[in-house]
DORODO-942992 format. One record per atom (N, C-alpha, C): x, y, z; atom name; residue in one letter; residue number from 1. Coordinates in Angstrom, 2 decimals. Layout:
       xx       yy       zz  atom  type  seq
        X        Y        Z    CA     A  NUM
...
***
This chain:
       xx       yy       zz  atom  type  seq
     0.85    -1.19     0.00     N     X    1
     0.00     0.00     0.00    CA     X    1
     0.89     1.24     0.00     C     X    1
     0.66     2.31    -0.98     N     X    2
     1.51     3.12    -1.06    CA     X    2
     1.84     3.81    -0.44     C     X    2
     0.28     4.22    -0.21     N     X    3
    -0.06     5.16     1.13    CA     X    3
     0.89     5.55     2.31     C     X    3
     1.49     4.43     2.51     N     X    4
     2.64     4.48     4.06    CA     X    4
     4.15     5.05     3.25     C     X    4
     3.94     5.20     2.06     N     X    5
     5.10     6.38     1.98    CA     X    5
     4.62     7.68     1.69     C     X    5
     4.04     8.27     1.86     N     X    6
     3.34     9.28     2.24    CA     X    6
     3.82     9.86     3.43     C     X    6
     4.27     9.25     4.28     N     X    7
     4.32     9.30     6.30    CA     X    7
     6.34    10.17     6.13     C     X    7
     6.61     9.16     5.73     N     X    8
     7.76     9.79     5.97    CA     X    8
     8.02    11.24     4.80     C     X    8
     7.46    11.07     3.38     N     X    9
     7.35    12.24     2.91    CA     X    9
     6.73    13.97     3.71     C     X    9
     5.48    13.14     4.26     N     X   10
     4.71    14.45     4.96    CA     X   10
     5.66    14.79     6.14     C     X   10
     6.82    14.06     6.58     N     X   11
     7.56    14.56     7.95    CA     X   11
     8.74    15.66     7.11     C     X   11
     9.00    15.26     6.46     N     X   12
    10.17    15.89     5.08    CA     X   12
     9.52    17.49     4.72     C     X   12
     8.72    17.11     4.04     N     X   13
     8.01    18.54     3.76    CA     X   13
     7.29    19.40     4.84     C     X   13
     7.08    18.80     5.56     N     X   14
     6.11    19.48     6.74    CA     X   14
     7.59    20.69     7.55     C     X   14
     8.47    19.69     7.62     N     X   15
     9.58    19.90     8.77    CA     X   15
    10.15    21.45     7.87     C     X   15
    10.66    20.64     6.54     N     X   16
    11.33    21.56     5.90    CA     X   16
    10.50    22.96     6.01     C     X   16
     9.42    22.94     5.25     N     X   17
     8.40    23.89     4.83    CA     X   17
     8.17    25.00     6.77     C     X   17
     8.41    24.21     7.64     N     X   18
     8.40    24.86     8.53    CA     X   18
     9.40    25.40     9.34     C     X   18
    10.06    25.23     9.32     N     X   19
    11.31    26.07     9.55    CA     X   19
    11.88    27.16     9.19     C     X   19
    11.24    26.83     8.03     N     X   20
    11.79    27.89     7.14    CA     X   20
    10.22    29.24     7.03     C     X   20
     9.50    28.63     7.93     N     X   21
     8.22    29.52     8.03    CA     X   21
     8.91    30.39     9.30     C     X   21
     9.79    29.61    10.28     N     X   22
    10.00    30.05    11.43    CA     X   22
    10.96    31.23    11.08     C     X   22
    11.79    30.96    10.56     N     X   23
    13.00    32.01     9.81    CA     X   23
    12.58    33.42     9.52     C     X   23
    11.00    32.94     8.35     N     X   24
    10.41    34.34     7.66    CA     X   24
    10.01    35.45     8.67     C     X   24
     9.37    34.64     9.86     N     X   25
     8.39    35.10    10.54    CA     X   25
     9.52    35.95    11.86     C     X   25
    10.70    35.18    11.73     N     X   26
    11.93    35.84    13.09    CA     X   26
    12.41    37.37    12.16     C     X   26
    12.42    36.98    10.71     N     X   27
    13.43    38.05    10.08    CA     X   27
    12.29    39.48     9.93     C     X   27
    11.27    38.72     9.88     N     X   28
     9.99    39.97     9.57    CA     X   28
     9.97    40.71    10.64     C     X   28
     9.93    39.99    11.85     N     X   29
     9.23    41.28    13.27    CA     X   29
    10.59    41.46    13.53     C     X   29
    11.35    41.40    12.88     N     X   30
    13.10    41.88    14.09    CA     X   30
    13.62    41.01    14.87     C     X   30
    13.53    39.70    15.11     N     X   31
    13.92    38.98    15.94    CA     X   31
    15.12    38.56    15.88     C     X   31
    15.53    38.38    14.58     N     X   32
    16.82    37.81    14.17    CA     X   32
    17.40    39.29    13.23     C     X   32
    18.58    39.44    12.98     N     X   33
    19.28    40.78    12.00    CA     X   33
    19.99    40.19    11.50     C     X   33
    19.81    39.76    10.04     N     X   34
    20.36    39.29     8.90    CA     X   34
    22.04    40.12     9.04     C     X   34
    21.94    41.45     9.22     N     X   35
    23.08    42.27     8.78    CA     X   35
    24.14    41.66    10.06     C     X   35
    23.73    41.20    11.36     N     X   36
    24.34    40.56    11.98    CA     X   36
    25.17    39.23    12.13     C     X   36
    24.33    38.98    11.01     N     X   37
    24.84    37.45    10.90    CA     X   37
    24.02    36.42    10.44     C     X   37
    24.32    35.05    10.24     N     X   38
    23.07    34.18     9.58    CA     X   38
    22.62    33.83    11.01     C     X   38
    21.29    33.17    11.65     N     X   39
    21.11    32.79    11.97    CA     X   39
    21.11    31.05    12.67     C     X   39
    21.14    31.10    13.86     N     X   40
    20.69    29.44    13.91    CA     X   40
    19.14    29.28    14.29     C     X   40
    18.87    27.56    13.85     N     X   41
    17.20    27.49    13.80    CA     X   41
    16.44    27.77    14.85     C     X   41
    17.06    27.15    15.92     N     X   42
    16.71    27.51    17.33    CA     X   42
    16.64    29.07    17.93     C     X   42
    17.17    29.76    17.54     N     X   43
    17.66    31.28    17.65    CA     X   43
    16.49    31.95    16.90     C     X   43
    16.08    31.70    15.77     N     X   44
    14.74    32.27    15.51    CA     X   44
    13.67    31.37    15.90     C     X   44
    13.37    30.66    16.66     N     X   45
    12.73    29.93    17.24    CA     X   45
    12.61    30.27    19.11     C     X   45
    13.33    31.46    19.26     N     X   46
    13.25    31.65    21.03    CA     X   46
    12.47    32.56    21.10     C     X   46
    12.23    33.53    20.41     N     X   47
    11.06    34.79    20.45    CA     X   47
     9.94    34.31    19.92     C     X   47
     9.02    35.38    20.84     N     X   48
     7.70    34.82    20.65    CA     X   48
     7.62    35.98    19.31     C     X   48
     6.32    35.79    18.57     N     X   49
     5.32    34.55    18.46    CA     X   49
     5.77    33.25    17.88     C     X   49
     6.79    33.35    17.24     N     X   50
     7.56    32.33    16.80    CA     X   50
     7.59    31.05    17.39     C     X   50
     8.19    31.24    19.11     N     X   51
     8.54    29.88    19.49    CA     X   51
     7.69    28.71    19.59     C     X   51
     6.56    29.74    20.18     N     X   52
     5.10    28.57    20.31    CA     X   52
     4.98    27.60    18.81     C     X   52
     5.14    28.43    17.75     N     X   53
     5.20    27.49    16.15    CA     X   53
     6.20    26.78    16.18     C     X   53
     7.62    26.83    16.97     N     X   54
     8.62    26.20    16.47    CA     X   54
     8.85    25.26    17.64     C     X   54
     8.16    25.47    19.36     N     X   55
     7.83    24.07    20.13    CA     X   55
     6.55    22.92    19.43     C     X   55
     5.72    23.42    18.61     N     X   56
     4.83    22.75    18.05    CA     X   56
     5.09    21.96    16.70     C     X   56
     5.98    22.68    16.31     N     X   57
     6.61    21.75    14.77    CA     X   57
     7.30    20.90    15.46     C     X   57
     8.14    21.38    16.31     N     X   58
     9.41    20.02    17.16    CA     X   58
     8.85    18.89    17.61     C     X   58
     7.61    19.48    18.30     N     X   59
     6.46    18.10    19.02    CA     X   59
     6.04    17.19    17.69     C     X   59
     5.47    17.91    16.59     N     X   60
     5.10    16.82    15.60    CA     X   60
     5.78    16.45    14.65     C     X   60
     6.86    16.52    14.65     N     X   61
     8.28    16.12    14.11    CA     X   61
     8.46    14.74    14.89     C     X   61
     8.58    15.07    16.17     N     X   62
     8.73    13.77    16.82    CA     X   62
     8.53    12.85    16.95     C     X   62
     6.59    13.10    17.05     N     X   63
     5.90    12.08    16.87    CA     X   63
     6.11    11.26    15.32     C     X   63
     6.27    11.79    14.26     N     X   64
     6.28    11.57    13.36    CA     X   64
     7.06    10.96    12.63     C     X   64
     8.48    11.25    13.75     N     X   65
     9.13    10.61    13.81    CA     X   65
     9.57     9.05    14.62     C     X   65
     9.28     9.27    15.42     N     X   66
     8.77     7.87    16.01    CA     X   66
     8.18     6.76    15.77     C     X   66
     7.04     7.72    14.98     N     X   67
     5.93     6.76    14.29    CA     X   67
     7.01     5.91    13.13     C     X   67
     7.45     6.39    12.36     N     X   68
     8.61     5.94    11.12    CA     X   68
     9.70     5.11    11.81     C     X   68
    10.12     5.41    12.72     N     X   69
    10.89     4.57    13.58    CA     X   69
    10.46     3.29    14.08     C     X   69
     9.47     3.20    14.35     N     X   70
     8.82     2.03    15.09    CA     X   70
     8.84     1.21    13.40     C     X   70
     7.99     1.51    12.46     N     X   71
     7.46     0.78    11.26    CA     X   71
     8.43     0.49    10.68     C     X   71
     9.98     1.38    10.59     N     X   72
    11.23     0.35    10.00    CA     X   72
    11.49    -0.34    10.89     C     X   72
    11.33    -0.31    12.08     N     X   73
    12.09    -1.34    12.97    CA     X   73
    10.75    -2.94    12.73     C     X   73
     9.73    -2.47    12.67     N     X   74
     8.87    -4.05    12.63    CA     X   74
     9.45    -4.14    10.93     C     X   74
     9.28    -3.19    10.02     N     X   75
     9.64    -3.60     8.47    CA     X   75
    11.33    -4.84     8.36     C     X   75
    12.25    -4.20     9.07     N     X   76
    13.41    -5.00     8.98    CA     X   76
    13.04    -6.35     9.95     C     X   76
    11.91    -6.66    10.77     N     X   77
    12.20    -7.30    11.88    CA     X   77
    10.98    -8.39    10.51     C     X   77
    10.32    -7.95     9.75     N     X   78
     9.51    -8.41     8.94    CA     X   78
    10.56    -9.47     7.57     C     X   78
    11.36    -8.86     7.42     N     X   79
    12.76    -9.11     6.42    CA     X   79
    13.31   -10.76     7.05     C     X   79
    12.87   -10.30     8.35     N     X   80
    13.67   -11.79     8.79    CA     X   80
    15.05   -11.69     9.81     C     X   80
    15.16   -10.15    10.09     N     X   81
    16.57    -9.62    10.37    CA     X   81
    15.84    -9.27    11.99     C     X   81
    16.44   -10.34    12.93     N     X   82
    16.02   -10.33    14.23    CA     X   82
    16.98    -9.74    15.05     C     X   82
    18.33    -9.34    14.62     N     X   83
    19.55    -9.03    14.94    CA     X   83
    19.34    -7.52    16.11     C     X   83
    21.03    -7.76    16.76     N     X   84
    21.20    -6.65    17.50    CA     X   84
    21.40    -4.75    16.99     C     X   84
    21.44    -5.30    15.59     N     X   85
    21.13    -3.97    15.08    CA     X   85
    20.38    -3.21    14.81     C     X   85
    19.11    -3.98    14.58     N     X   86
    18.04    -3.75    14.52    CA     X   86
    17.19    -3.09    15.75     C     X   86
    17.53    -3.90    16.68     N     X   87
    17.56    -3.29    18.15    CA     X   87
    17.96    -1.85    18.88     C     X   87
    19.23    -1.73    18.07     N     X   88
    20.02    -0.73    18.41    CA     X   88
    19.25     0.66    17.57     C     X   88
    18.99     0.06    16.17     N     X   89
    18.28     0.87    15.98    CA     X   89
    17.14     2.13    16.29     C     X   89
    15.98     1.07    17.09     N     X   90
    14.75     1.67    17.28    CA     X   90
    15.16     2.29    18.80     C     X   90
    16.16     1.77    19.58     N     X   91
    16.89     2.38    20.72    CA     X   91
    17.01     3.85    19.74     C     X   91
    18.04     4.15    19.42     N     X   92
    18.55     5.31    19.08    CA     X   92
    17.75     6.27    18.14     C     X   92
    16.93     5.59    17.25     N     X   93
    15.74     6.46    16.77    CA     X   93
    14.80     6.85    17.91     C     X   93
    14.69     6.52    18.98     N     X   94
    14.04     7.11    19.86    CA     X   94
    14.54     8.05    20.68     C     X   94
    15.49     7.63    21.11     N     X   95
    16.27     8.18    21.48    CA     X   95
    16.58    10.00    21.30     C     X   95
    16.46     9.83    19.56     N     X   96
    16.81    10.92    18.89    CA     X   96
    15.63    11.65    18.58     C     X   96
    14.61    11.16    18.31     N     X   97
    13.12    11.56    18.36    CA     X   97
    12.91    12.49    19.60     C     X   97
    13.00    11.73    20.66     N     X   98
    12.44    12.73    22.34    CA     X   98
    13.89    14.27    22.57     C     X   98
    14.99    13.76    21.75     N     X   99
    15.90    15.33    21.31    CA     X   99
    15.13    16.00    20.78     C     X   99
    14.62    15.58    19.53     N     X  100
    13.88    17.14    18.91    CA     X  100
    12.90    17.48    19.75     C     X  100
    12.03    16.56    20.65     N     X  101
    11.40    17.25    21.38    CA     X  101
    11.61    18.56    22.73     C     X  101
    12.80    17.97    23.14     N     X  102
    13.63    18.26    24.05    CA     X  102
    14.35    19.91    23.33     C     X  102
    14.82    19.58    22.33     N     X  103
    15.19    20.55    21.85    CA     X  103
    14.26    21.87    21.31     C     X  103
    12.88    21.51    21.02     N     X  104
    12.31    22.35    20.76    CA     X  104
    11.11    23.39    22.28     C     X  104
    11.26    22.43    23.00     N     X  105
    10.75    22.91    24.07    CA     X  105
    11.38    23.68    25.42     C     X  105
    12.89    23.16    25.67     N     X  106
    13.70    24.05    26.38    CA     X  106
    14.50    24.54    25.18     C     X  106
    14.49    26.32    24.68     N     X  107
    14.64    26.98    24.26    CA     X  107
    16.20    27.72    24.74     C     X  107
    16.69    27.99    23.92     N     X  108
    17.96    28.59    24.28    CA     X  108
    18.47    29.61    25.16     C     X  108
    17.07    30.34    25.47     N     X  109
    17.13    31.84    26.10    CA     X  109
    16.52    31.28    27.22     C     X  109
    15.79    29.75    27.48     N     X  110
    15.21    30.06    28.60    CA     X  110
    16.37    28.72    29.49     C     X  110
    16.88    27.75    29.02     N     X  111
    16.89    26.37    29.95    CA     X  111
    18.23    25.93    28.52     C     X  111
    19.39    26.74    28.40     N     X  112
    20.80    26.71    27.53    CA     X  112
    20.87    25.33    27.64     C     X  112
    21.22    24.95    28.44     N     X  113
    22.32    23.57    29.04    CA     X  113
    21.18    22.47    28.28     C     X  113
    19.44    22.31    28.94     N     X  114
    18.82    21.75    28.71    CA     X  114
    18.81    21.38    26.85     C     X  114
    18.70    22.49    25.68     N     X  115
    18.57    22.96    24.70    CA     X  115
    20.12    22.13    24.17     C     X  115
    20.89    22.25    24.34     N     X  116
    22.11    21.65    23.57    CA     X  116
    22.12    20.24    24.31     C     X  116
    21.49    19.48    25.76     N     X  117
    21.32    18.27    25.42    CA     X  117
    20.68    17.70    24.43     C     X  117
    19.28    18.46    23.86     N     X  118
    18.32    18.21    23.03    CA     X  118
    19.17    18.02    21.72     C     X  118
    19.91    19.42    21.08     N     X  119
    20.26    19.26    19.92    CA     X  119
    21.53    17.94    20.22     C     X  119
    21.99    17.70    20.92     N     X  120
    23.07    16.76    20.78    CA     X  120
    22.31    14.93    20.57     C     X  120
    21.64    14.56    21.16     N     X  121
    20.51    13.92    20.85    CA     X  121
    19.95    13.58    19.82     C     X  121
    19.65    15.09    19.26     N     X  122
    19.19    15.01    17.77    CA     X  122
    19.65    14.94    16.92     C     X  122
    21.32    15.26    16.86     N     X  123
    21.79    15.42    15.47    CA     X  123
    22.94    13.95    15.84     C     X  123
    23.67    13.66    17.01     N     X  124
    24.75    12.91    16.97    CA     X  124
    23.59    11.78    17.16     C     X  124
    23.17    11.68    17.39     N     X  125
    22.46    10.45    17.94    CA     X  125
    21.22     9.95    16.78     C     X  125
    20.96    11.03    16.72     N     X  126
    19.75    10.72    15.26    CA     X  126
    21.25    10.35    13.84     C     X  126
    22.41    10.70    13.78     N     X  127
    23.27    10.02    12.63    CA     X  127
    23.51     9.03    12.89     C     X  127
    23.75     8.77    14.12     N     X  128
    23.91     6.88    14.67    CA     X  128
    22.86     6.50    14.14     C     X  128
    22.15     6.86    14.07     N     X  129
    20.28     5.43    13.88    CA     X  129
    20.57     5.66    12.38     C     X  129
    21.15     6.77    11.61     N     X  130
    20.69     6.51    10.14    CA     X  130
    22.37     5.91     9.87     C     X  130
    23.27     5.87     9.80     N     X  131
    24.11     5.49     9.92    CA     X  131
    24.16     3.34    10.14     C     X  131
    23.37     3.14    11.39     N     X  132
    22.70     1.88    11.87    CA     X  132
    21.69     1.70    10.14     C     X  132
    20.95     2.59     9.78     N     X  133
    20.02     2.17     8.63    CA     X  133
    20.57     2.05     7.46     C     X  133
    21.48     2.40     7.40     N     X  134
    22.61     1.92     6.56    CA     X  134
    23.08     0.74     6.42     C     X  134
    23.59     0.37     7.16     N     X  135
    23.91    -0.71     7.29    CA     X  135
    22.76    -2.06     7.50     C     X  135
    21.90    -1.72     7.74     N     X  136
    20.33    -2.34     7.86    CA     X  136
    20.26    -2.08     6.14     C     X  136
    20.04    -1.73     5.02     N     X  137
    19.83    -1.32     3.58    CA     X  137
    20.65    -2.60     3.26     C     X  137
    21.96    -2.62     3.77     N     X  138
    22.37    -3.39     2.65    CA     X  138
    21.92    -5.17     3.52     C     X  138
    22.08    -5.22     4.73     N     X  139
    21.71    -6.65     5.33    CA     X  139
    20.72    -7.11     5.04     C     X  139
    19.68    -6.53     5.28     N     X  140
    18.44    -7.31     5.59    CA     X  140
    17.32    -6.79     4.32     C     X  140
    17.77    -5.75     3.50     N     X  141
    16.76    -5.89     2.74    CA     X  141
    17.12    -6.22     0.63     C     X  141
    15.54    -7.10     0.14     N     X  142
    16.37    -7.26    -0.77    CA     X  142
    17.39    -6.56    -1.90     C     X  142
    17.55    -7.34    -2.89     N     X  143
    18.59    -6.64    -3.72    CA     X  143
    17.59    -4.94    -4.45     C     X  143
    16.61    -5.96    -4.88     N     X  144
    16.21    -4.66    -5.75    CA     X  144
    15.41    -3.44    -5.05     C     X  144
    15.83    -3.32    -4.00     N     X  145
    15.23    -2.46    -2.61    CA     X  145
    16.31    -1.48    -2.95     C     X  145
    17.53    -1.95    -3.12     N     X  146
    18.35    -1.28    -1.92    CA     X  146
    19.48    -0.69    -3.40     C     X  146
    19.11    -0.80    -4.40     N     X  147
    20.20    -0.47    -5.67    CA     X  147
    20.53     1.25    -5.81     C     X  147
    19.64     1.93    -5.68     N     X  148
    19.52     3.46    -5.42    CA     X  148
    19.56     3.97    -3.88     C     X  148
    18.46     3.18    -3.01     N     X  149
    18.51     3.48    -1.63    CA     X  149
    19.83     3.80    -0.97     C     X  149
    20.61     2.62    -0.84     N     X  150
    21.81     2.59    -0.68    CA     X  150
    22.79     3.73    -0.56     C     X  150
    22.98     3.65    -1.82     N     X  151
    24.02     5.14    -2.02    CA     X  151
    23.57     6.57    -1.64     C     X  151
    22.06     6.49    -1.81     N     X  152
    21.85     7.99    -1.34    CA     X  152
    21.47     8.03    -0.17     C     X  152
    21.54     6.78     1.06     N     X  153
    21.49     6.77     2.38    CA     X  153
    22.97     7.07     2.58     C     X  153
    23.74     6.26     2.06     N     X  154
    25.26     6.59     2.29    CA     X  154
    25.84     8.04     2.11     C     X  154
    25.32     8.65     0.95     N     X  155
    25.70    10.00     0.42    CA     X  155
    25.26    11.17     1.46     C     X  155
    24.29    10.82     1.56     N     X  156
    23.47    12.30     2.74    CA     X  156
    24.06    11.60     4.53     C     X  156
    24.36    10.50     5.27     N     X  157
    24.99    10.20     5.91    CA     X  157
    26.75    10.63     6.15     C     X  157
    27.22    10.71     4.48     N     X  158
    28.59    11.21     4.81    CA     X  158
    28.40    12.85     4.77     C     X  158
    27.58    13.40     3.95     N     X  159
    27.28    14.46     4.07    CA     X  159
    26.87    15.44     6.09     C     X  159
    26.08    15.02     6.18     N     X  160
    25.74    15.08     7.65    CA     X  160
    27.33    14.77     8.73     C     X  160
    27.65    13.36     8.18     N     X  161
    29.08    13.77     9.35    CA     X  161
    30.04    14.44     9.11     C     X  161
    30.25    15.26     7.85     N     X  162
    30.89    16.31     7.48    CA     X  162
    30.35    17.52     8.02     C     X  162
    29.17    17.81     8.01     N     X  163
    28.68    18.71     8.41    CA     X  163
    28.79    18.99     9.90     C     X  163
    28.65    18.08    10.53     N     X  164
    29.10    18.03    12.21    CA     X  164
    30.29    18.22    12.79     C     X  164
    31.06    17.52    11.62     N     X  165
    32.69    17.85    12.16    CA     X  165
    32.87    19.80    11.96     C     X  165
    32.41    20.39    10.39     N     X  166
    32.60    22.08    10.29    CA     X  166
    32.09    22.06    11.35     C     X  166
    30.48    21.84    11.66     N     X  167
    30.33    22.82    13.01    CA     X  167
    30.79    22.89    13.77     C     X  167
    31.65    21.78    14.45     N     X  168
    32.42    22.12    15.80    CA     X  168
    33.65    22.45    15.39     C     X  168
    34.29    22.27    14.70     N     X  169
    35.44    23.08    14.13    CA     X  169
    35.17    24.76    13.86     C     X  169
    34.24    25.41    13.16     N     X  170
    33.86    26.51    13.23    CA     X  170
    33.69    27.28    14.22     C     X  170
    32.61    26.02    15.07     N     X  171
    31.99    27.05    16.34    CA     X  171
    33.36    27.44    17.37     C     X  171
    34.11    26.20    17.28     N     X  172
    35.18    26.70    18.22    CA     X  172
    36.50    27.54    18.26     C     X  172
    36.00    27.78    16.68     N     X  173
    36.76    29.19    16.23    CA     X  173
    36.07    30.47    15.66     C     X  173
    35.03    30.61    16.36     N     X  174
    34.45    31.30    16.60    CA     X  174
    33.40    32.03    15.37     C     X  174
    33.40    31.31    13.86     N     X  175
    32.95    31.44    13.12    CA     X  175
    31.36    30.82    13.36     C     X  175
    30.75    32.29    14.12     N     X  176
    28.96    32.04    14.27    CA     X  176
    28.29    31.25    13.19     C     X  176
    28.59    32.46    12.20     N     X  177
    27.29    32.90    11.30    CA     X  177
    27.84    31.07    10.35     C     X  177
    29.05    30.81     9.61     N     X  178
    29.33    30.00     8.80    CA     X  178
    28.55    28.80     9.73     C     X  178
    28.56    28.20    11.17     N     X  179
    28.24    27.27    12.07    CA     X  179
    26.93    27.43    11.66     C     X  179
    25.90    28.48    11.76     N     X  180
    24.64    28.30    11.72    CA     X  180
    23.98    27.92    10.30     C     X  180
    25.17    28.19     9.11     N     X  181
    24.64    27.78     7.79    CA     X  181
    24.96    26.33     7.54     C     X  181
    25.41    25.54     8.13     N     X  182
    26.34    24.36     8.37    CA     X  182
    24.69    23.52     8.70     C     X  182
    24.48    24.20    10.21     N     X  183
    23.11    23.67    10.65    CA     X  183
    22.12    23.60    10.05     C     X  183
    21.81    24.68     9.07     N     X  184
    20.69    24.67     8.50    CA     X  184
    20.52    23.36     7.30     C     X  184
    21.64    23.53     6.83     N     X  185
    21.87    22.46     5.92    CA     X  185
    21.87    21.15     6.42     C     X  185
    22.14    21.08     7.63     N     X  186
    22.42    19.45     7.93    CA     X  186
    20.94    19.67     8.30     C     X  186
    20.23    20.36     8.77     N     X  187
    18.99    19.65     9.25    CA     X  187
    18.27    19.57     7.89     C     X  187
    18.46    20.07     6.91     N     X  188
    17.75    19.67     5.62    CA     X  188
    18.01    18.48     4.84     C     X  188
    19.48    18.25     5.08     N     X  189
    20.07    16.33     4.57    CA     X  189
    19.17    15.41     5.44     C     X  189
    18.78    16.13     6.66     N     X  190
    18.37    14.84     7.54    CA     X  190
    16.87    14.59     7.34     C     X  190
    15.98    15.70     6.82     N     X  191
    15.08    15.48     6.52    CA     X  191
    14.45    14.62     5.31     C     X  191
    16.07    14.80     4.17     N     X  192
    16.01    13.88     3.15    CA     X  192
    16.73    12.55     3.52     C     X  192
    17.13    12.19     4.41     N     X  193
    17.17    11.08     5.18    CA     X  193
    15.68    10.39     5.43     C     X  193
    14.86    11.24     6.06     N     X  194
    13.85    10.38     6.19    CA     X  194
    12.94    10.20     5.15     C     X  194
    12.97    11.20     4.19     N     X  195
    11.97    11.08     2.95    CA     X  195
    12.38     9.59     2.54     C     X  195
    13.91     9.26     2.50     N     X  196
    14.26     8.01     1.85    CA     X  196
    13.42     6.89     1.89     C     X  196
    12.64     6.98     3.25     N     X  197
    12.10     5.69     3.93    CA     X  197
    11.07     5.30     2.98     C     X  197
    10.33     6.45     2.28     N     X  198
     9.15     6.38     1.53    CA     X  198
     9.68     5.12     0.03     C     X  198
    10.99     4.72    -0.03     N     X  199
    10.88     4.14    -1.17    CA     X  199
    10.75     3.09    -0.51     C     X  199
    11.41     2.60     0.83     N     X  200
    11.10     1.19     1.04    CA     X  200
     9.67     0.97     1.61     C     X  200
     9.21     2.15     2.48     N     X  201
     7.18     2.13     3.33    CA     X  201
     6.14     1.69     2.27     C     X  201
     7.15     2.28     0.99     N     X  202
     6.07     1.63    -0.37    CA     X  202
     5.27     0.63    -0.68     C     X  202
     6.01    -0.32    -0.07     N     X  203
     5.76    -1.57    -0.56    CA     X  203
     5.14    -2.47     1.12     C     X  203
     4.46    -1.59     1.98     N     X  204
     3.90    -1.92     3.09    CA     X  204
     2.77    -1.84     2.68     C     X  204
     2.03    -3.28     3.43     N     X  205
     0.83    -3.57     2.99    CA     X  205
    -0.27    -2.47     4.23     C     X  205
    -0.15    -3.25     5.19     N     X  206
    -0.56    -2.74     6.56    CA     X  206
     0.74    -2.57     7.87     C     X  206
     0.10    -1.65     8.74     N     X  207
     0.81    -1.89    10.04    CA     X  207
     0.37    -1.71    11.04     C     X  207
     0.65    -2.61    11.97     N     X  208
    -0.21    -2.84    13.39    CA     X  208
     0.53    -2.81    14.33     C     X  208
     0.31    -2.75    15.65     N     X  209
     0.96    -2.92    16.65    CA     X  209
     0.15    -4.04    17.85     C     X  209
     0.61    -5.16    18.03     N     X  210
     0.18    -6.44    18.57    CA     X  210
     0.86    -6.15    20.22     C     X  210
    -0.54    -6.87    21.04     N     X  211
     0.07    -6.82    22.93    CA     X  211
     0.58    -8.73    22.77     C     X  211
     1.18    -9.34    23.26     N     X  212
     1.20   -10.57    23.80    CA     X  212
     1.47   -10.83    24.80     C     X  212
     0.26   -11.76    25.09     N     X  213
     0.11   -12.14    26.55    CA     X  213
     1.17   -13.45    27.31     C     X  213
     1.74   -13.15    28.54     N     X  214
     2.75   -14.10    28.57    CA     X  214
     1.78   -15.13    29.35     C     X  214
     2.89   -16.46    29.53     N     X  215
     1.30   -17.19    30.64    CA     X  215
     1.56   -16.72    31.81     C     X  215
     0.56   -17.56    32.26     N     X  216
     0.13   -17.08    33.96    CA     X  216
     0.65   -18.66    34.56     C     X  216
***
């Protein structure tokens, strides 16, 4: 059923399309000063009216993310691939999921310390799980799945840990504005990270979530 690639598309466009709503809306009332410097996402995301839109995109990002997390982890566990990676997986996609939440709700101006656990969560920890899905592409699923998938999981993965290494290389030389264009970009590879999922959700018929009862 096709339908279930739809899920990870609508997290792709939704995410993208909103962020970049958050940006318009910081640069319009004065919140952010272009002539100052580029911005980071979070940074036009701490003033109101803004933040309330940009704790509410983070919340359904999450979920949305989660939701996609759970359905590759039963999809590979469906493949036949019962393994510890698989495991490790839906660990660390969650993991990285409750960051963006984290990250979008303690705000930089209000709870710092809290706000960079979030983003650390989200970005080092959310590349482990796609990084892990990588390596899940080529194991457990078949050949003609994985002939395109593959490389452009691999491509936007090396992309992203390039991108992590400038930022902390930048930030700690004090280059703001280049660090925050670094960010913007990696959070847009990562969103085409998850669009990816839509080529393999394609071919999902249904998905459920089952209780089992142990004995008594």
């Amino acid at each position: 059923m096709w339908l279930w690639a739809l899920l990870p598309v609508c997290l792709s466009v939704f995410g993208i399309v909103s962020v970049w709503t958050v940006f318009g809306i910081a640069v319009s009332n004065g919140s952010v000063n272009l002539t100052e410097g580029f911005p980071f996402i979070s940074q036009c995301g701490s003033y109101t009216p803004q933040s309330c839109l940009f704790s509410q995109i983070c919340n359904i990002c999450s979920v949305l993310g989660l939701w996609i997390v759970v359905i590759r982890f039963q999809q590979v566990r469906d493949y036949g691939d019962h393994g510890k990676a698989n495991i490790s997986s839906i660990v660390l996609g969650f993991i990285s999921c409750i960051g963006i939440s984290i990250l979008g709700n303690f705000q930089q101006t209000v709870l710092m310390q809290v706000h960079l656990l979030g983003a650390f969560l989200t970005f080092f920890v959310g590349l482990a799980y796609f990084w892990v899905q990588l390596w899940l592409t080529y194991r457990a699923q078949p050949c003609q799945d994985r002939q395109w998938v593959g490389p452009a999981r691999a491509t936007c993965c090396t992309i992203c840990t390039i991108l992590i290494i400038t930022m902390s290389v930048l930030h700690n030389t004090g280059h703001r504005s280049y660090t925050a264009v670094c960010e913007w970009v990696l959070v847009m590879v990562f969103f085409c990270l998850f669009s990816l999922f839509a080529a393999e959700f394609r071919q999902i018929d249904c998905h459920r979530l089952t209780v089992h009862y142990g004995c008594q």
